[in-house]
C-alpha positions in Angstrom: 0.0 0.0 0.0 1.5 3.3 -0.9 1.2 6.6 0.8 -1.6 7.4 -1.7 -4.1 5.0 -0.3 -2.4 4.5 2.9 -4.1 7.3 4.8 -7.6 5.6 4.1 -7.0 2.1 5.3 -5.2 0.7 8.1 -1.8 -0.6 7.4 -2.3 -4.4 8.7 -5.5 -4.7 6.6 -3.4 -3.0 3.5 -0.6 -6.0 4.1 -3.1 -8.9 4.6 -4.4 -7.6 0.7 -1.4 -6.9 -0.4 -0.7 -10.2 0.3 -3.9 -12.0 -0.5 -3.1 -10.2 -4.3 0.3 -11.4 -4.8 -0.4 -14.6 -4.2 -3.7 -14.4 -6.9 -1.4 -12.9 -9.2 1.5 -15.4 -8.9 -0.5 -18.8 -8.0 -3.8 -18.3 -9.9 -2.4 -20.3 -12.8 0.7 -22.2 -11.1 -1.0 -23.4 -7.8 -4.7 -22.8 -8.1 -5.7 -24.5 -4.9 -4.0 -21.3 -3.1 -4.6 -18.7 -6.1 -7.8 -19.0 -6.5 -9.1 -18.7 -2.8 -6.7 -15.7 -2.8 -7.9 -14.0 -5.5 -11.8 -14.6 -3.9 -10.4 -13.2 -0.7 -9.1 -10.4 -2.4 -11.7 -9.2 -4.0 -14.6 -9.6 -1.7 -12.1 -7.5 0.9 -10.8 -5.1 -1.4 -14.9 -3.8 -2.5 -15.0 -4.0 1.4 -12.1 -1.5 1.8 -13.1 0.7 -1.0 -17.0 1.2 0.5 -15.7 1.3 4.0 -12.1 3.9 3.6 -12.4 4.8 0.2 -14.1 8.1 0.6 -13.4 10.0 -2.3 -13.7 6.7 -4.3 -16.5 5.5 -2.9 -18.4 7.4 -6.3 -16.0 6.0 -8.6 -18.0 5.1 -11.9 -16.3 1.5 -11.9 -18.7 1.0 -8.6 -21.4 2.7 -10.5 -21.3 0.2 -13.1 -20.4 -2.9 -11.0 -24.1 -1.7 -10.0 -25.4 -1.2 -13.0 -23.8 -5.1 -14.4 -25.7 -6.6 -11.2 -29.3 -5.1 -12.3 -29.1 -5.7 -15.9 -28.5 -9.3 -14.7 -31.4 -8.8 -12.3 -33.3 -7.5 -14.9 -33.1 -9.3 -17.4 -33.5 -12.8 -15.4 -36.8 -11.5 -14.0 -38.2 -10.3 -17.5 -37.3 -14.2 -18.7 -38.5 -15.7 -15.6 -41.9 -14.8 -17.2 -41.2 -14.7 -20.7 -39.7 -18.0 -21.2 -39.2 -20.1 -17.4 -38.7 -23.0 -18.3 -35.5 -21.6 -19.8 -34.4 -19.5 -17.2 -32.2 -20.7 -14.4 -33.0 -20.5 -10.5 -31.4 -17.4 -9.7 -29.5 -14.1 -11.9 -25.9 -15.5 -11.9 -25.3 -12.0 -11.4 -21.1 -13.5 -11.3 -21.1 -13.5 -15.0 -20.8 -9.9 -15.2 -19.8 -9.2 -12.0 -16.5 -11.0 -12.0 -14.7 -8.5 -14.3 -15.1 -5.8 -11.9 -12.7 -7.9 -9.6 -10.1 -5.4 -10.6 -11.6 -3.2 -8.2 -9.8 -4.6 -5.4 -6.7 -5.3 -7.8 -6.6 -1.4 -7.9 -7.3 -0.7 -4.3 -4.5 -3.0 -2.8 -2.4 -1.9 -5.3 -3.1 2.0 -3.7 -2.0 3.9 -7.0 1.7 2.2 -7.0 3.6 1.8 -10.3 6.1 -0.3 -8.5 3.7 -2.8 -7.5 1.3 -2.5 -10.7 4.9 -3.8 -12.7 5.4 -5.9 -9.4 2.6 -7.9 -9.8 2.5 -8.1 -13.5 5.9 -9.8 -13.4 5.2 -12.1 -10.7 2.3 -13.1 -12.8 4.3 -13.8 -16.2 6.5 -15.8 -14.2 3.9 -18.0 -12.7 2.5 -18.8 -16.0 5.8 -19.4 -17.3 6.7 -22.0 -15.1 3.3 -23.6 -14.7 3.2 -24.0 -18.5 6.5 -26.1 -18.0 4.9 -28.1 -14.5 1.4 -28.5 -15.8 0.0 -30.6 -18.8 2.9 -32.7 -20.4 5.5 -30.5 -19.2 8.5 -30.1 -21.1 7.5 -33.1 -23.2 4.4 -31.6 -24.1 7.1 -28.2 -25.5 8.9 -31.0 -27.9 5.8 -32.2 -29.1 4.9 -28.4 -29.9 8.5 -27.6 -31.6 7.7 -30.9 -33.9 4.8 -29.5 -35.3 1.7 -30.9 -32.8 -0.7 -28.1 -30.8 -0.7 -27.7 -27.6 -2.2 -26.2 -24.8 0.3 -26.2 -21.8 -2.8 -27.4 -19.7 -4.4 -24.3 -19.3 -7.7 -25.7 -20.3 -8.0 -25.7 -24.0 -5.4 -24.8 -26.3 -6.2 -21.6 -27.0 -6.7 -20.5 -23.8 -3.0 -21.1 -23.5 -1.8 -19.3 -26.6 -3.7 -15.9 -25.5 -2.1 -16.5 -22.0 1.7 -16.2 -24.2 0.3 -13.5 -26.3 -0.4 -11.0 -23.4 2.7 -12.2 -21.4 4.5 -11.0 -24.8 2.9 -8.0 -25.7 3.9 -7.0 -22.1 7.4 -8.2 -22.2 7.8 -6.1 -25.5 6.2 -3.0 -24.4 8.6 -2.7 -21.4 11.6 -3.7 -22.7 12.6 -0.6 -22.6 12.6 -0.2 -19.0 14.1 -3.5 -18.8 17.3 -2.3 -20.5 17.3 0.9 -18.9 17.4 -0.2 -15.1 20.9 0.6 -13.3 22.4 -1.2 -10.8 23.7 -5.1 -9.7 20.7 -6.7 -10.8 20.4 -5.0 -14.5 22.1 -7.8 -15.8 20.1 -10.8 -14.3 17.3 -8.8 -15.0 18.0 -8.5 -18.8 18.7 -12.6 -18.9 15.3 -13.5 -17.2 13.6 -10.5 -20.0 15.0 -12.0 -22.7 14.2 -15.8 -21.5 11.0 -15.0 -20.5 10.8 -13.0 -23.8 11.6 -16.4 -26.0 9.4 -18.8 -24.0 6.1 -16.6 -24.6 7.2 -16.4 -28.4 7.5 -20.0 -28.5 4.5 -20.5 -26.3 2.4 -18.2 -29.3 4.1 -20.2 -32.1 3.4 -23.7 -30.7 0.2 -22.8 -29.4 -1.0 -22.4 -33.1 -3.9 -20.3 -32.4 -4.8 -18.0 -35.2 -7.1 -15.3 -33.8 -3.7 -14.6 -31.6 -1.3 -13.9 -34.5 -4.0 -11.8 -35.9 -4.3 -9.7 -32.8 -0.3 -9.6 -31.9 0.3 -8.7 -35.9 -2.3 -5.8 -35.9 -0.8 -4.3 -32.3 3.0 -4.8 -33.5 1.6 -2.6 -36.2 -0.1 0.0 -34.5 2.4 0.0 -31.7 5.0 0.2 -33.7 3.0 3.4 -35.4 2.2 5.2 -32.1 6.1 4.6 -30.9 7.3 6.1 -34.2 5.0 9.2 -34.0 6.2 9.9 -30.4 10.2 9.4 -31.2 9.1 12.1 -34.4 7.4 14.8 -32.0 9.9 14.6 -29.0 13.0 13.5 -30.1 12.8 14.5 -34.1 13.1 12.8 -37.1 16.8 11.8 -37.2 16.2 9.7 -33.4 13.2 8.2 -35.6 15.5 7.0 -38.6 17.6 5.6 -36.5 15.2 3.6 -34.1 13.3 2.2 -37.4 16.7 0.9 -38.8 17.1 -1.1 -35.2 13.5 -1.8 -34.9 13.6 -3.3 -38.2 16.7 -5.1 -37.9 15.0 -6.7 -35.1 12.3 -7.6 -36.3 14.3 -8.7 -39.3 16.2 -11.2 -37.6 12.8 -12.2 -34.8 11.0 -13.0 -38.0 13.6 -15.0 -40.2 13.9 -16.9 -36.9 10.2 -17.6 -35.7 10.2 -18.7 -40.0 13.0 -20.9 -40.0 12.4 -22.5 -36.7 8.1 -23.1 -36.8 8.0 -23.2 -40.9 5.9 -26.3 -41.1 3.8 -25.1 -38.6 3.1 -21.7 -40.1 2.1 -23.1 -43.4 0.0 -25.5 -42.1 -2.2 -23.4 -39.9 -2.5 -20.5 -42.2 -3.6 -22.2 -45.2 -5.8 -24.5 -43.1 -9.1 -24.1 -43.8 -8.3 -21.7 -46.8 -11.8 -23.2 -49.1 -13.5 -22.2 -45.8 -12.1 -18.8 -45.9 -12.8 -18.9 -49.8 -16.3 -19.8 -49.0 -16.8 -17.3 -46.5 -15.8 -14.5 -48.6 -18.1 -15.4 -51.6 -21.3 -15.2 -49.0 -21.8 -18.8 -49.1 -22.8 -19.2 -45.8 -25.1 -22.3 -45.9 -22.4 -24.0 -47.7 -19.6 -23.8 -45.1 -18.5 -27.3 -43.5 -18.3 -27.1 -39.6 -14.9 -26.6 -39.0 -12.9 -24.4 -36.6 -13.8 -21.0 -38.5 -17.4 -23.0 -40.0 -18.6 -23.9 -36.5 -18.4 -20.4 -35.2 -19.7 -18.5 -38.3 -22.6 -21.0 -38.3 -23.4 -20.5 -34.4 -23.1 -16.9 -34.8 -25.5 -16.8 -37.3 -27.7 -18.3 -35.0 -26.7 -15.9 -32.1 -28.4 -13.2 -34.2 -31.6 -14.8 -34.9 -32.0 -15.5 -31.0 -30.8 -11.8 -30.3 -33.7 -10.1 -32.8 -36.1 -11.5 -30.8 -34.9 -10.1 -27.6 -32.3 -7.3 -28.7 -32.7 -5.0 -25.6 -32.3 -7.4 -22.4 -31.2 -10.8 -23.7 -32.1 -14.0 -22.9 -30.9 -13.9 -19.6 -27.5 -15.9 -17.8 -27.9 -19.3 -19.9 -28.7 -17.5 -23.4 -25.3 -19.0 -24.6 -26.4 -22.6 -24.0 -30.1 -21.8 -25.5 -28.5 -20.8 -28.4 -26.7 -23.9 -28.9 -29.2 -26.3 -27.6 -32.2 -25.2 -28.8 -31.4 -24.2 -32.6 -32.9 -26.2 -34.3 -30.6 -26.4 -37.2 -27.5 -26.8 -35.3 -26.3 -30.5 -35.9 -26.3 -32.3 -33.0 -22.8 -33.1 -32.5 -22.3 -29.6 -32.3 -24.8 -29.2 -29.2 -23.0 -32.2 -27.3 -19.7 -30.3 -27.7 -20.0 -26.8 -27.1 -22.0 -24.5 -25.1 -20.8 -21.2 -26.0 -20.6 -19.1 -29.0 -16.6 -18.3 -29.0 -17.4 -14.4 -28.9 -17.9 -12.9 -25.6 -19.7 -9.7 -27.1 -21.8 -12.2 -28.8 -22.8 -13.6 -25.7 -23.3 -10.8 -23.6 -25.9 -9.9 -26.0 -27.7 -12.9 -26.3 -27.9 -12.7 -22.2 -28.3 -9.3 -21.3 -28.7 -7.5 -24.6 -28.0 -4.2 -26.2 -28.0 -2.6 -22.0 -25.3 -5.3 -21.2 -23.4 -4.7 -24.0 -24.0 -0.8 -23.0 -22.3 -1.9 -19.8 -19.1 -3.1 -20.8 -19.0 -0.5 -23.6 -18.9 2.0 -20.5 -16.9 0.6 -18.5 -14.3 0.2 -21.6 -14.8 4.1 -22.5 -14.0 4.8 -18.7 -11.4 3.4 -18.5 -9.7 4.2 -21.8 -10.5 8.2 -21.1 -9.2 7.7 -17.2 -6.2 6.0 -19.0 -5.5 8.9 -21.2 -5.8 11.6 -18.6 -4.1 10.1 -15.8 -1.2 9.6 -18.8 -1.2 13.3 -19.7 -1.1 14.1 -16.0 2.1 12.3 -16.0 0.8 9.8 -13.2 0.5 6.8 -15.9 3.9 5.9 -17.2 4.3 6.3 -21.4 5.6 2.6 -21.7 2.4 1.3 -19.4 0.1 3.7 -20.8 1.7 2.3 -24.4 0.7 -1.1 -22.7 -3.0 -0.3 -21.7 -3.7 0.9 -25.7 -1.4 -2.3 -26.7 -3.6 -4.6 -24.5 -7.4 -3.2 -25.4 -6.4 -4.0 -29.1 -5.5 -7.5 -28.7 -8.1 -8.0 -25.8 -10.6 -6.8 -28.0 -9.0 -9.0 -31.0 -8.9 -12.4 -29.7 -12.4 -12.2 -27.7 -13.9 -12.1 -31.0 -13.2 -16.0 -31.6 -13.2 -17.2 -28.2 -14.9 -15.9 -25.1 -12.2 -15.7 -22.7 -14.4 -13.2 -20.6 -16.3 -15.8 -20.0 -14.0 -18.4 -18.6 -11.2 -17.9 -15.2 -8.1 -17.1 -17.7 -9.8 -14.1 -19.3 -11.1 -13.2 -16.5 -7.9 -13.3 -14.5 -6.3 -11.3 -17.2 -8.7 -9.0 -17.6 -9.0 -7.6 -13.7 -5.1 -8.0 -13.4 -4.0 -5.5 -16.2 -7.8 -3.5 -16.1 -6.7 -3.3 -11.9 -3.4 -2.1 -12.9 -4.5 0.8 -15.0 -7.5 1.8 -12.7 -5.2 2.0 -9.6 -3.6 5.0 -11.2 -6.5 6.7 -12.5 -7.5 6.9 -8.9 -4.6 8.5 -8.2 -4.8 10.9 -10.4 -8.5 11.5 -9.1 -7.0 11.9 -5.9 -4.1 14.2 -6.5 -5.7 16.5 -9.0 -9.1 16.3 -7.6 -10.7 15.9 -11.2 -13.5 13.4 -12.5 -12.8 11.0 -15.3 -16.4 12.1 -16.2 -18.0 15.4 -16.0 -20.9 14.4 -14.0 -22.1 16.2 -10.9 -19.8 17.2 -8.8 -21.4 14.8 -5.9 -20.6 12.0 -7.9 -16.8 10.9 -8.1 -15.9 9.4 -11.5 
């Protein structure tokens, strides 16, 4: 707890969360049987904290909306409870939505620190790291992957493990500066573990073979790469800029002869997989695409949006995902035994809570993003983790379109780590500058 938040909670209850965080961040993935009672502990104390010595917080839109998550839930469970009850389940589930406001005792434990923020983000990367080596087939289970087989690293389905890799290496990358730039004894063991843990995740994205990932890392390495170019050209001038994009392309040069060489085979198998399905998909013929990987989720889709114009405004309610798949009639039924959901997450907060669930998350995203921005220009929000933030709502937003991580621990996990990180110093900002993400009344603090 920094001296920030420090002044509104008492230290031994700041150390007991402090605690309880570290060891969700580090052991969520590595050792769940502690992580995830942590993580619980965590949360339900930090909300307590917040309501009880928050003060100034205490009106902070991400309560607002945590609020607002719980009664669309309410709402729209109570409005299927009579439209359709046989379908409806025996209470709101109001944890679907609710869970992805656990960053709000992320952000209070972490009391506005960037030391910690990083802290915790690192201790996280390394647990995954190293359970991706203990769990599933372990380093056996790597071979396999480096001769050409996918895997998952026993993080529940393969490409739940990939996206895991992908956000531990869009991190690694965005900070690399700093990495480099640390002084001291411990710069150069630093460096080795960067540049280790740097490899791994590449490999881990590689091997993981999981498509929507490379899309979503290849369109941030391009826009990051776009945003870091115009900064070097307003601060530092156009001669810094010539010379960073020689070494940045040297780099990447010699990352992407390598990642070619070494996963060739693997490349060209997964990108022209399914390439008549991509053919087919891009001539309109919809009816005529085979249920594969990309058919199975453009045909389910499809029927996501027949079920959503009948109830556009509040969803379904908590088990719209399922009703989709089971009770579609044209849905083959080997499809219904092995999925129940729709591998998009905005997909499925529509089907369950409509156009005002989706208006949820939308807000919480904007609120974030503009709390992001002015706590950057305030100078509270480092460049490289504001860089980070930007960097992670692109592939976030990327790779939930074909899977619904939100929906499942790991995205969740993700999501309130990172979203935590980035809220804790917004409310610093709030704090020191006494401004309002929002411009609402001035008796509400957003």
């Amino acid at each position: 707890m920094t001296r920030d938040f420090a002044r509104y909670c008492p230290r031994g209850v700041a150390v007991v969360g402090l605690l309880l965080l570290a060891l969700y961040g580090a052991l969520r993935i590595l050792w769940p049987e502690v992580g995830e009672p942590a993580g619980t502990a965590m949360a339900l104390f930090g909300l307590i904290a917040v309501l009880v010595w928050g003060k100034d917080l205490k009106g902070s839109a991400a309560l607002w909306l945590l609020l607002a998550a719980i009664g669309v839930q309410i709402l729209s469970w109570l409005l299927g409870y009579f439209h359709h009850p046989d379908w409806i389940s025996s209470n709101p589930e109001v944890d679907r939505l609710a869970k992805l406001f656990i960053f709000i005792g992320v952000a209070w434990w972490l009391g506005g620190s960037t030391r910690w923020t990083l802290a915790l983000w690192g201790a996280s990367v390394i647990g995954y790291v190293i359970a991706a080596f203990v769990h599933g087939g372990g380093v056996q289970e790597w071979l396999a992957g480096f001769n050409g087989q996918r895997v998952g690293f026993g993080i529940r389905n393969k490409q739940h493990g990939a996206m895991l890799f992908g956000v531990c290496l869009v991190g690694l990358t965005v900070f690399a500066r700093r990495i480099f730039m640390c002084l001291g004894p411990s710069r150069l063991p630093i460096i080795l573990v960067w540049c280790v843990l740097t490899l791994i995740s590449l490999a881990g994205v590689m091997i993981g073979q999981t498509r929507a990932v490379w899309l979503a890392l290849s369109v941030v390495a391009f826009f990051g790469i776009i945003i870091w170019l115009m900064w070097l050209v307003k601060f530092h001038g156009a001669r810094s800029m010539l010379r960073s994009v020689t070494i940045v392309v040297c780099v990447l040069a010699v990352v992407f002869l390598g990642a070619l060489y070494t996963f060739k085979d693997t490349l060209s198998k997964r990108v022209g997989y399914e390439s008549d399905v991509i053919e087919k998909l891009i001539d309109g013929e919809f009816q005529q695409l085979p249920y594969s990987s990309i058919g199975i989720r453009i045909h389910t889709w499809v029927a996501a949006g027949e079920w959503i114009a009948e109830r556009p405004l509040v969803g379904w309610g908590g088990e719209g995902r399922g009703l989709v798949i089971d009770h579609t009639d044209w849905l083959p039924d080997d499809i219904k035994e092995r999925f129940g959901h729709l591998h998009n997450f905005f997909l499925e907060v529509w089907v369950a809570y409509g156009l005002l669930g989706l208006g949820v998350i939308a807000a919480l995203a904007f609120w974030i993003g503009r709390g992001t921005w002015l706590a950057w220009r305030a100078g509270v929000i480092p460049n490289d983790m504001a860089l980070f933030g930007a960097a992670f709502f692109v592939y976030w937003m990327i790779v939930n379109q074909f899977e619904s991580y939100n929906s499942f621990w790991t995205g969740v996990y993700v999501h309130n780590l990172i979203v935590g990180g980035l809220v804790t110093h917004i409310w610093r900002w709030q704090l020191e500058s006494g401004q309002r993400v929002l411009a609402w009344p001035a008796r509400w603090s957003t």
